[in-house]
C-alpha positions as CSV (number, residue, x, y, z in Angstrom):
1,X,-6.7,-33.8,-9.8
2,X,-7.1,-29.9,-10.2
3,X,-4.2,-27.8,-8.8
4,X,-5.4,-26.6,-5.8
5,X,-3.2,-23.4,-5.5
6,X,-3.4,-22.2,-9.1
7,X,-6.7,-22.4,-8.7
8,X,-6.8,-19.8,-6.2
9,X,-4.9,-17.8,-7.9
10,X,-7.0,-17.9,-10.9
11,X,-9.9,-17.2,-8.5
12,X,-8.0,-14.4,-6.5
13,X,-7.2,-12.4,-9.3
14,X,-10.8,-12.7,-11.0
15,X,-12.1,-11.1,-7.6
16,X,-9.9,-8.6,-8.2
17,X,-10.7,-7.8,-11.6
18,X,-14.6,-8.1,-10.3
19,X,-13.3,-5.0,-8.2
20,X,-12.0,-6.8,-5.2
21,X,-8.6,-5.9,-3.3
22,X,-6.3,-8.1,-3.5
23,X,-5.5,-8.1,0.1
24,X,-8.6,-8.7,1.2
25,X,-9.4,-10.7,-1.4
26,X,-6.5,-13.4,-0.4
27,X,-6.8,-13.2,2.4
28,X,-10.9,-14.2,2.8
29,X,-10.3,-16.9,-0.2
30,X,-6.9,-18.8,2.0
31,X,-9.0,-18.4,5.1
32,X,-11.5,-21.0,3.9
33,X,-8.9,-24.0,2.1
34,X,-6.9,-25.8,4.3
35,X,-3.7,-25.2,1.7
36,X,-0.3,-25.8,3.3
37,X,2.4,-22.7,4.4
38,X,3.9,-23.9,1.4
39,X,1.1,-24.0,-1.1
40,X,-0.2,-20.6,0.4
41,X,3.3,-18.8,-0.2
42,X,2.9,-20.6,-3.6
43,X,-0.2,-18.8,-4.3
44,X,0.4,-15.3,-2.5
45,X,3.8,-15.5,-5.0
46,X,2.2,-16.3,-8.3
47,X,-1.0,-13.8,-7.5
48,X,0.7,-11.0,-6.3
49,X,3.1,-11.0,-9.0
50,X,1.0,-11.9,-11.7
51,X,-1.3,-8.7,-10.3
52,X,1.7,-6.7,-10.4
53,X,2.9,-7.7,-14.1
54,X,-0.5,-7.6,-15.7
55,X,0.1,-4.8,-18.2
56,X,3.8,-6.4,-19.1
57,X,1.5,-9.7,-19.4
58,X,-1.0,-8.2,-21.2
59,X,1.2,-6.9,-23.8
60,X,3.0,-10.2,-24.3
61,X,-0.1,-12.2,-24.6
62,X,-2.0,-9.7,-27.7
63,X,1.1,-10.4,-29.7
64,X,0.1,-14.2,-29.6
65,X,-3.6,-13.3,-29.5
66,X,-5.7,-12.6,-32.4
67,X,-8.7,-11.0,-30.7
68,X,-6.6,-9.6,-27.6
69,X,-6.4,-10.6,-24.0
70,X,-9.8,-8.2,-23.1
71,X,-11.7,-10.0,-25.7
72,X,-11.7,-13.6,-24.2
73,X,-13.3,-15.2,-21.1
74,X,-12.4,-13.7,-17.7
75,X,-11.3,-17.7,-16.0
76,X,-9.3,-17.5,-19.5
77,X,-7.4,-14.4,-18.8
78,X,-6.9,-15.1,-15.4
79,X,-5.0,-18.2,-16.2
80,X,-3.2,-17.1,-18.9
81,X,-1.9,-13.8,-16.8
82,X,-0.9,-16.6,-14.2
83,X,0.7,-18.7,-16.8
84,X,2.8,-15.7,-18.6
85,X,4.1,-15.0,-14.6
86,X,5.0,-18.4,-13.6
87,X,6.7,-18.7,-17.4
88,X,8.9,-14.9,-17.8
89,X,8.9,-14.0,-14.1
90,X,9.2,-17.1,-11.7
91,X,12.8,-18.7,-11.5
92,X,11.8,-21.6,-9.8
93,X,8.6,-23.1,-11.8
94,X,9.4,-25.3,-14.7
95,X,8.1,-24.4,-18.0
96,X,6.4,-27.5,-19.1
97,X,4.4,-27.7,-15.2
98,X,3.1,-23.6,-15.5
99,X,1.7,-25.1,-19.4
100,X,0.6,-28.0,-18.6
101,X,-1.3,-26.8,-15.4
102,X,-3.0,-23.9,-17.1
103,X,-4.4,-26.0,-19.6
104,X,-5.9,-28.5,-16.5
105,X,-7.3,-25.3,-15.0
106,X,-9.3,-24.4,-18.2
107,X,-10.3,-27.4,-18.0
108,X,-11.6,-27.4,-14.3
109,X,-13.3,-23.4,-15.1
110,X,-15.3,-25.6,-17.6
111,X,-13.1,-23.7,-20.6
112,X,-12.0,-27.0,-22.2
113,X,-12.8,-25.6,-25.4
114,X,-9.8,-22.8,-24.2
115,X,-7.5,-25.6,-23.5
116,X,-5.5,-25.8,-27.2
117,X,-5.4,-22.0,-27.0
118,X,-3.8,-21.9,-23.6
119,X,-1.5,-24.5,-24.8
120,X,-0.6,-22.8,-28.0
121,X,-0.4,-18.9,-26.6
122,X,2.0,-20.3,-23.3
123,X,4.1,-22.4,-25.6
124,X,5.2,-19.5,-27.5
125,X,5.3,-17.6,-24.5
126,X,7.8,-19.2,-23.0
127,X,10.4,-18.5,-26.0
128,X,9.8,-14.6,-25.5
129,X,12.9,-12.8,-25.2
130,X,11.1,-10.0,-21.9
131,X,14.3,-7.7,-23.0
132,X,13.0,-6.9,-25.8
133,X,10.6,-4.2,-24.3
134,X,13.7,-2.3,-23.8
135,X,13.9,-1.2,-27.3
136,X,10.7,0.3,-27.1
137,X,11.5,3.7,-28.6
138,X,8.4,5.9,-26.7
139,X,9.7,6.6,-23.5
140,X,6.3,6.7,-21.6
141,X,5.3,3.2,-23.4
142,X,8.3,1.6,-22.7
143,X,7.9,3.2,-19.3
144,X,4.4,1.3,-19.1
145,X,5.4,-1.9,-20.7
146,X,8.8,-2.4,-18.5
147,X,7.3,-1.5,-15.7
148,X,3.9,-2.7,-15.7
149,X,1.8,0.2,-14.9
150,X,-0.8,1.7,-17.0
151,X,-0.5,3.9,-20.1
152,X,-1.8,7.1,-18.2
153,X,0.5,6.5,-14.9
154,X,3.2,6.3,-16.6
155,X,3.0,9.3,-18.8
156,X,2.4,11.1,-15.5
157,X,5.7,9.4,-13.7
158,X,7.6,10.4,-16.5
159,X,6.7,13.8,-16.3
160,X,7.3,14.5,-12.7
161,X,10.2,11.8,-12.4
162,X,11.9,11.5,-15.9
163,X,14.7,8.7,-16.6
164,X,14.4,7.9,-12.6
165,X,10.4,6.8,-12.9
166,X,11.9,3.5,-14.3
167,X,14.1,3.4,-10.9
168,X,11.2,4.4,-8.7
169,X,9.0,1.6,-10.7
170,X,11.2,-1.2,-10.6
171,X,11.6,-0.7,-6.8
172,X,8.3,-1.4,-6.2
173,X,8.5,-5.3,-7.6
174,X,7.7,-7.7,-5.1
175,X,9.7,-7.4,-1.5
176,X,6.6,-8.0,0.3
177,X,8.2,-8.1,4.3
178,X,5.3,-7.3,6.5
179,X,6.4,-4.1,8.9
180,X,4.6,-4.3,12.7
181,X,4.0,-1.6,15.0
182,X,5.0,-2.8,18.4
183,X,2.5,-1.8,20.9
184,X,5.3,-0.4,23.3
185,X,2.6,0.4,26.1
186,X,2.5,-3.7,26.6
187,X,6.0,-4.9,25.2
188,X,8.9,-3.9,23.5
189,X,10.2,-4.9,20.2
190,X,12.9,-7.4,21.1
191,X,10.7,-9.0,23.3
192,X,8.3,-9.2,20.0
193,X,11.1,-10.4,17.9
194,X,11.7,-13.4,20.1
195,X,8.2,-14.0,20.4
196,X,7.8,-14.2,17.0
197,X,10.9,-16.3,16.6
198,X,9.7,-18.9,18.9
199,X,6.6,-19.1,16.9
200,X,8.4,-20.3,13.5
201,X,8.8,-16.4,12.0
202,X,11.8,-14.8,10.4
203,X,11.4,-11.3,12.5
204,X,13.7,-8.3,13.4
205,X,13.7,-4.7,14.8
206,X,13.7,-2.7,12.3
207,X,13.2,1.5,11.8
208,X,12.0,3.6,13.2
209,X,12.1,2.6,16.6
210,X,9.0,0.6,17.5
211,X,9.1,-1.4,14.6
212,X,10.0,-4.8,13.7
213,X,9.4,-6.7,10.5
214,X,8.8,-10.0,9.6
215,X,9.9,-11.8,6.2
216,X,6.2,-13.6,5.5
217,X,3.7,-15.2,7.3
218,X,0.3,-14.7,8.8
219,X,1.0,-12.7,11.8
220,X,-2.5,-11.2,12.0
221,X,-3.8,-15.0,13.0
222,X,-1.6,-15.4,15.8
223,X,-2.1,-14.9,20.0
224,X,0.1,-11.5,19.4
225,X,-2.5,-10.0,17.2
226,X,-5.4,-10.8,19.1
227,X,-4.0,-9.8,22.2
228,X,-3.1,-6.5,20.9
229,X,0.8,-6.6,21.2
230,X,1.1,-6.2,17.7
231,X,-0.5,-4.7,14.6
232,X,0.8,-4.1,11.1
233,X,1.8,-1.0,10.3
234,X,4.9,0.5,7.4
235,X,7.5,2.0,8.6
236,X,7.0,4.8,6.2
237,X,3.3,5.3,8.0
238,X,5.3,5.2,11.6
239,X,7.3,7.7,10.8
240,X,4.8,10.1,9.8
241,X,3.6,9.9,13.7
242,X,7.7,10.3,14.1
243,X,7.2,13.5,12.3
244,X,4.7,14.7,14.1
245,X,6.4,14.3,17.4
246,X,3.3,14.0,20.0
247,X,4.4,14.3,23.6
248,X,2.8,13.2,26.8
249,X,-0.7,15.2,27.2
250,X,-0.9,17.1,24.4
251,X,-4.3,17.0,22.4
252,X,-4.0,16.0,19.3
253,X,-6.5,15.7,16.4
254,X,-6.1,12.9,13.5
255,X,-8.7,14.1,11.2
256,X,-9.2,11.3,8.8
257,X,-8.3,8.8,11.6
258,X,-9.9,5.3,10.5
259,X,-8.9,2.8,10.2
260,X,-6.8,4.3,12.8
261,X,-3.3,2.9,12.4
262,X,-1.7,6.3,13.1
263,X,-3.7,7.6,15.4
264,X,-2.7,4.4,18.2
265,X,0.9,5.0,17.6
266,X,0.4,8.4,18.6
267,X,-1.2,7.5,21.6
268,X,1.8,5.2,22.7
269,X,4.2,7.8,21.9
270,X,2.3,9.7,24.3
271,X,1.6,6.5,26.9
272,X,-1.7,7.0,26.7
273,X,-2.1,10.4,28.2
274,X,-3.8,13.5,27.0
275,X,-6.3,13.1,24.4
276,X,-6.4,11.8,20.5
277,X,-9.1,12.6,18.7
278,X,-9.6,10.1,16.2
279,X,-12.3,11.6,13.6
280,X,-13.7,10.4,10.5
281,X,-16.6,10.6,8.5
282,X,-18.0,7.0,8.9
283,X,-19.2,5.5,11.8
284,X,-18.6,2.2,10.6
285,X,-14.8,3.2,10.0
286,X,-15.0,4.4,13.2
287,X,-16.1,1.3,14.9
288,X,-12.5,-0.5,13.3
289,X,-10.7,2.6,15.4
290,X,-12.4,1.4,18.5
291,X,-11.9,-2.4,18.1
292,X,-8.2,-1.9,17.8
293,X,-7.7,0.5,21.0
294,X,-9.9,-2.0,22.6
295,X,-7.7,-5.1,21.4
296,X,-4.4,-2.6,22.5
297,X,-5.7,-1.8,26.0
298,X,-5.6,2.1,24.8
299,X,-7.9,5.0,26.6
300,X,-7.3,8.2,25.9
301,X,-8.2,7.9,22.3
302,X,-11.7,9.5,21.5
303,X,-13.1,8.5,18.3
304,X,-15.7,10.9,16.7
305,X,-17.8,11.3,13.4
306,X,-17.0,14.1,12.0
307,X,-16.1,15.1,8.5
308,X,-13.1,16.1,7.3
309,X,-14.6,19.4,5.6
310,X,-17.1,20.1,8.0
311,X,-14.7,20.3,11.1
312,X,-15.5,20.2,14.9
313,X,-15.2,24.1,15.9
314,X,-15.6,23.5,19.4
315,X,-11.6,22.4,19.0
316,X,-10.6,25.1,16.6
317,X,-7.2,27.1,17.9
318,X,-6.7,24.0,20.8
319,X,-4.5,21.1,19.6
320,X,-1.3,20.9,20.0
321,X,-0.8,18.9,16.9
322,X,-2.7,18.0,14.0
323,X,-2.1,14.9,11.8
324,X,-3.8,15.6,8.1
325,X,-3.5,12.2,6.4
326,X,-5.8,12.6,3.2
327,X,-7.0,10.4,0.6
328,X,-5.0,10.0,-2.3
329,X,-4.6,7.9,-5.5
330,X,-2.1,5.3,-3.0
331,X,0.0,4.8,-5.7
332,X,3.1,4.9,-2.9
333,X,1.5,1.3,-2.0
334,X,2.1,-0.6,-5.5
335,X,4.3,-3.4,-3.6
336,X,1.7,-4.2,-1.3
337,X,-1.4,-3.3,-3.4
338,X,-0.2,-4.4,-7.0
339,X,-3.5,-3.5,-8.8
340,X,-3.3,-0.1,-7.7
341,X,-0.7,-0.2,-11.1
342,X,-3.3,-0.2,-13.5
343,X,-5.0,2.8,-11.9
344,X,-5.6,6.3,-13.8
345,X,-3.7,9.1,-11.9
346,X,-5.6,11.1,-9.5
347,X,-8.3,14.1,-11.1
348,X,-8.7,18.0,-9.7
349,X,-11.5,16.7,-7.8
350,X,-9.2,15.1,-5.6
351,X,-6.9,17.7,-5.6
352,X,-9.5,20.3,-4.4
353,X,-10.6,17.6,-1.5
354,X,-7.1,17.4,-0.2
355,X,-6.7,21.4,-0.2
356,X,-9.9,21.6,1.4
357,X,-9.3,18.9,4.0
358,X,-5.7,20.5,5.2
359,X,-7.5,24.0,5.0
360,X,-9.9,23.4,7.5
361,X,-7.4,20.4,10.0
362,X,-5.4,23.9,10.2
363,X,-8.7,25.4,12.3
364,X,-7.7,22.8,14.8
365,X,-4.0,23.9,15.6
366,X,-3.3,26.5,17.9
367,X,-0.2,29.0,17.8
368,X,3.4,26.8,17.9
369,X,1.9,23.5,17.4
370,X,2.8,21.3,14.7
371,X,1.0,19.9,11.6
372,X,2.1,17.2,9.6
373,X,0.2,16.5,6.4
374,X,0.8,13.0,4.5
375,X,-0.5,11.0,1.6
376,X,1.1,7.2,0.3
377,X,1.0,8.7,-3.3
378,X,4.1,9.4,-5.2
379,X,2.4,12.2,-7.6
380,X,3.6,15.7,-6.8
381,X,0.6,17.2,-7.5
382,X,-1.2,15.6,-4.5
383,X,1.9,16.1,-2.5
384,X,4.1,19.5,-2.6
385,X,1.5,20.7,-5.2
386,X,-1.2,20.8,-2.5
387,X,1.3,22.3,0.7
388,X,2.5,25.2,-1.3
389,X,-0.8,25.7,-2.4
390,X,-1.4,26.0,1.4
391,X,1.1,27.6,2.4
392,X,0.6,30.9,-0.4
393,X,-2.4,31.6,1.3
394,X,-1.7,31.0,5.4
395,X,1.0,33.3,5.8
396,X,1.2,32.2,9.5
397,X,1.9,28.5,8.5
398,X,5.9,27.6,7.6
399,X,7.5,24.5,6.9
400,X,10.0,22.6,9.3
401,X,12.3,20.3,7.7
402,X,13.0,17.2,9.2
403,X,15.3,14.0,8.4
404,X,13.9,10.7,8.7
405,X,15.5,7.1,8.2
406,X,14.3,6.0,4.3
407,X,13.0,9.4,3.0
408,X,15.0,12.0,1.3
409,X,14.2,15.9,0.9
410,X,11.6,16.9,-1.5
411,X,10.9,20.2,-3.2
412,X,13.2,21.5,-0.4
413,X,11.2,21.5,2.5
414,X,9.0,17.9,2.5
415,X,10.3,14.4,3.0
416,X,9.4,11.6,0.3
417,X,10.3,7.9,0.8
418,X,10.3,6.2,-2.5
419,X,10.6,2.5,-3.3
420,X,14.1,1.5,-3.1
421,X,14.8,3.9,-0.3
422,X,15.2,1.3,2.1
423,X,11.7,1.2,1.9
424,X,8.8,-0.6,-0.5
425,X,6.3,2.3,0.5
426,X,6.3,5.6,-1.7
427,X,5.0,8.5,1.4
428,X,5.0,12.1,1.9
429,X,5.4,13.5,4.7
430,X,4.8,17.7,5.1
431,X,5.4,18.9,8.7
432,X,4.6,22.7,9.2
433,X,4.1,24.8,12.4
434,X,1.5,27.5,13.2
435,X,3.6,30.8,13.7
436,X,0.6,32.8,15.0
């Protein structure tokens, strides 16, 4: 009988490699098995961390390999990936089960003719000595190998980081808690906490205030959820709304809004007074903005298509503040996105769009207000690379430092939380005020 949870695993990460996120991915493929809690937190743990060790795998597995892992079959690779994880990185699987296992899995992908390779490669696997990456003399490779990220991300973490890009790196293993933003306009978060108690979850409050996490589980599938009480929501991203410190009708202007996250808890900070304008370029993203303040009971929020570049001018000089969350390589998300590790650092192009998108959210502000610009990237040149660009050429612009639970100063003026920081999320947060 085929293993039903390594099997989804193999499948889950072949979606992935097919270009798939692996949340979403998960996610769709458990929603249609009828797996126990404890096969499903099986899978989630042998997926997500085979995702996240793939380039550590992958370097194990050509030394046993004579063509190399990107040469064979993608079922093939996907099981052996899984097999290395369960054998090096799992404490609690026994050897002989993650061997013998793969092998039935080939076998059920129609690879039997892979089966006395699996067999052979995981068998000498499982006598690997993993410490000996450390004496990898290349600080970037060993960097890469260690730490399972890709040649070209870590070349750039070493660069901006040094000897503390291991740190940073290591941090970002596994630790998968789910944060929630309480919807404080309905409840508050003890209530939540015993809520979720009562429904079998390991919650508590946690920072910043309006926050509670939750050790595992599928908390989006509950009455909480649906009846808008709850969403989830890092406490990294919270306290970028922290940051930008809305009060009760002000207008504010969150100019790449969807999926809109941020721009809700800004409107219960506020209790749903004054305005929010949530704006983004796709009206389909838009639409997931609306279901949400829908779902939360929310009105003031105004959702709006409208492009980041190509900003409303009717609104220029009239917000009191302006959230500027760009797009950005996400590479601050690694514990929750594992595949975002094999990524290629960010290009100018992006670089330029980021300039150009805080350029023209500063249209929006008028004198004294506040703008707070953020990214979930850890590389500086998206980050404090992009404000001082900024902040060289609007004279009437000046940073305000701040001090947040979980982040620590950056470049003098910014905030950074990094992984480790009592925090799996990597953010930046820049908060500036107009001074004429």
């Amino acid at each position: 009988m085929n293993d039903r949870k390594r099997r989804l695993v193999v499948e889950t990460l072949m979606a992935v490699e097919r270009g798939g996120y692996s949340n979403l991915v998960f996610d769709s493929l458990i929603s249609d098995t009828d797996l126990s809690s404890d096969e499903v937190s099986f899978a989630a743990a042998v997926f997500y961390g085979s995702l996240e060790r793939q380039t550590t795998s992958d370097f194990i597995l050509d030394k046993f390999l004579k063509k190399g892992i990107d040469k064979l079959d993608p079922e093939i690779r996907a099981v052996l990936r899984s097999g290395v994880f369960q054998l090096i990185f799992s404490d609690n699987i026994p050897a002989y089960a993650a061997i013998d296992e793969s092998v039935k899995l080939a076998k059920s992908f129609k690879k039997s003719s892979a089966a006395s390779l699996i067999n052979a490669v995981l068998r000498k696997v499982s006598a690997y000595d993993v410490n000996a990456h450390k004496g990898i003399s290349d600080n970037v490779k060993r960097l890469s190998i260690t730490c399972s990220v890709s040649l070209e991300l870590a070349k750039m973490m070493y660069e901006q980081y040094g000897q503390r890009a291991f740190e940073i790196l290591r941090n970002g293993f596994g630790g998968r808690k789910m944060q929630l933003r309480v919807n404080t306009l309905k409840t508050m978060p003890s209530e939540v906490v015993r809520m979720l108690t009562d429904r079998g979850f390991d919650a508590e409050e946690s920072e910043p205030s309006g926050a509670v996490t939750v050790s595992s589980g599928r908390v989006v599938q509950t009455d909480l959820f649906s009846s808008g009480l709850i969403r989830p929501q890092s406490a990294a991203a919270q306290t970028v709304v922290k940051a930008l410190d809305p009060k009760e009708r002000m207008t504010v202007v969150d100019t790449c809004s969807a999926p809109g996250g941020k721009a809700l808890t800004i409107v219960q900070e506020m209790r749903d007074t004054g305005r929010v304008f949530a704006f983004d370029s796709s009206e389909s993203r838009l639409n997931l903005v609306k279901r949400a303040a829908e779902r939360e009971g929310i009105r003031s929020i105004i959702p709006k298509v409208v492009d980041a570049v190509s900003p409303d001018k009717s609104l220029f000089n009239s917000a009191d503040r302006v959230l500027c969350d760009v797009p950005c390589s996400g590479f601050g998300e690694m514990a929750s996105k594992p595949e975002i590790r094999l990524k290629q650092p960010a290009s100018n192009d992006l670089f330029e769009l980021q300039f150009s998108i805080l350029s023209e959210s500063s249209k929006y502000l008028r004198t004294g207000g506040i703008l707070v610009y953020s990214t979930c990237t850890l590389d500086r040149r998206e980050n404090e690379g992009v404000v001082r660009r900024f902040l060289s050429e609007n004279q009437n612009f000046t940073p305000l430092h701040r001090e947040f639970f979980g982040f620590e100063s950056c470049d003098g003026d910014f905030l950074i939380s990094l992984p480790g920081n009592d925090n799996k999320e990597g953010f930046f947060i820049a908060t500036l005020r107009r001074l004429w």
